[in-house]
C-alpha positions in Angstrom: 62.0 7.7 5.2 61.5 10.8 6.9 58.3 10.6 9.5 57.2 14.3 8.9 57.4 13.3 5.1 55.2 10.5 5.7 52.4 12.3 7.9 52.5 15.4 5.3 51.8 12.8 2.8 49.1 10.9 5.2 47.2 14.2 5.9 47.2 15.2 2.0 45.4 11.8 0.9 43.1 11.8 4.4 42.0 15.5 3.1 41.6 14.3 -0.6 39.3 11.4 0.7 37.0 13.6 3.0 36.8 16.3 0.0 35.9 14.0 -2.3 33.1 12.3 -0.1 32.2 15.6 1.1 31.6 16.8 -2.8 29.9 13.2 -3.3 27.1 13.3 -0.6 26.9 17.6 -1.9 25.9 16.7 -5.6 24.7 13.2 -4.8 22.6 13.9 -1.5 19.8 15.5 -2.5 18.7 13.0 -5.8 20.0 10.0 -3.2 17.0 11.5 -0.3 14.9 11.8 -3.2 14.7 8.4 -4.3 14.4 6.8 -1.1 11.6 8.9 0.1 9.3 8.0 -3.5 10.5 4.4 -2.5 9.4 4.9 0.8 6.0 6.3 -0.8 5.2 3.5 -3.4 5.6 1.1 -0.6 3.2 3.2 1.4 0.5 3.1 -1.4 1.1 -0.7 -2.4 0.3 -1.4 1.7 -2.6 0.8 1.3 -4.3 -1.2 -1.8 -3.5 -4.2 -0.6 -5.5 -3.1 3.1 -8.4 -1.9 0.8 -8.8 -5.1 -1.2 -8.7 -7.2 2.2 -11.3 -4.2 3.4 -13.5 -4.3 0.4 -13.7 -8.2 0.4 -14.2 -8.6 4.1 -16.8 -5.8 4.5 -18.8 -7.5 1.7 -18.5 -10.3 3.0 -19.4 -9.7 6.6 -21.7 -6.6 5.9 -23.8 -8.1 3.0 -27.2 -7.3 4.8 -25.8 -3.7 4.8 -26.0 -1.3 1.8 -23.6 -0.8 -1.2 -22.9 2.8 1.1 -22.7 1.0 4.6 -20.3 -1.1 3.2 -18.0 1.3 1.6 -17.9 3.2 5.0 -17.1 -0.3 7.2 -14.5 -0.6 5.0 -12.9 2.6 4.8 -13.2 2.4 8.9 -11.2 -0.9 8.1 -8.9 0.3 6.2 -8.0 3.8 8.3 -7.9 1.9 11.8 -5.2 -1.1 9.8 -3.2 2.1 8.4 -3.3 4.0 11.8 -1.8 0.9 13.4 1.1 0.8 11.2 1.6 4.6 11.5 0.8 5.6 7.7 -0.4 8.7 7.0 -3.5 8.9 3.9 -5.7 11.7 3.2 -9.7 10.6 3.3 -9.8 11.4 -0.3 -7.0 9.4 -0.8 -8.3 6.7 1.3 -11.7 6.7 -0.3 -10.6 6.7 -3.8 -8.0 3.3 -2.8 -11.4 1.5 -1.8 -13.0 2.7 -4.8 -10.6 1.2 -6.9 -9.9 -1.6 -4.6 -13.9 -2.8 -4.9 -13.6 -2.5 -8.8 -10.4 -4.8 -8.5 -11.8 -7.2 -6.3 -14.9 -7.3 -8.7 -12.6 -8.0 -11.8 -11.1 -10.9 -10.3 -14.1 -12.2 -9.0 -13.8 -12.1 -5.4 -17.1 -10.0 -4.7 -20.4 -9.4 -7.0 -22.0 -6.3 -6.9 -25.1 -5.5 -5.8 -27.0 -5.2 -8.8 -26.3 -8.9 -9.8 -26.8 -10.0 -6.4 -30.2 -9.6 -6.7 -30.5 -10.9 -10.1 -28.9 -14.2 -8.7 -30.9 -13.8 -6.1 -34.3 -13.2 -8.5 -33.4 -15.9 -10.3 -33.4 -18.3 -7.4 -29.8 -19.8 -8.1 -28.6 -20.5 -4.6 -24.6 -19.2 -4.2 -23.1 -21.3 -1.8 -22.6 -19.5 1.5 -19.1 -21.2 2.8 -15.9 -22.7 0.9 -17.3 -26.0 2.0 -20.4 -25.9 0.1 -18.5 -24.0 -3.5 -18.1 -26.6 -5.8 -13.9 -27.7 -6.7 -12.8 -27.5 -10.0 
């Protein structure tokens, strides 16, 4: 076999390969960047609700003398100073709108009462029990 042969034939397939990745990462690139970045974004916004809910619950819990306002601005100062630390970017009407939605979640499932009914229990003179201690097991 003729060595000049072989190296002609060695550089022809080495080009082929680094035309056809260079056409690949051309026409594939761009979609490619595109979908790791909304990736990147949706992980970004599930962080963010999951910081509101702990936000929303904590702040009524540990703020309950405060009003319905005072709490929602403790906890979007919770929420901004926990996605500050892990570098995340939200806009305030972003932000206040995720502990919006995060206090009407949190309410669904039962982990904080507004303040309406607070009162009403607390009118009524049903006694809520203050720690997990004292809530009764089912």
């Amino acid at each position: 076999m003729d060595p000049n042969l072989f190296l002609l034939g060695l550089f022809v397939i080495v080009f082929g390969v680094m035309v056809t990745v260079t056409f690949a990462i051309r026409s594939c690139g761009p979609a490619l960047v595109e979908f790791m970045k909304s990736a990147t974004i949706e992980q970004q916004r599930q962080t963010a609700t999951k910081l509101a809910q702990s936000a929303v619950v904590f702040a009524r819990a540990r703020f309950g003398a405060l009003s319905g306002k005072e709490q929602f601005e403790k906890a979007l100062l919770l929420v901004s100073n926990a996605l500050a630390e892990k570098g995340l970017q939200v806009s305030s009407d972003e932000l206040a709108s995720t502990v919006e939605f995060a206090y009407e979640e949190a309410k669904k499932a039962g982990l904080v009462v507004s303040l309406s009914e607070l009162k009403k229990i607390a009118d009524s003179g049903t006694e809520t029990p203050s720690s997990a201690e004292e809530a009764p097991v089912a």
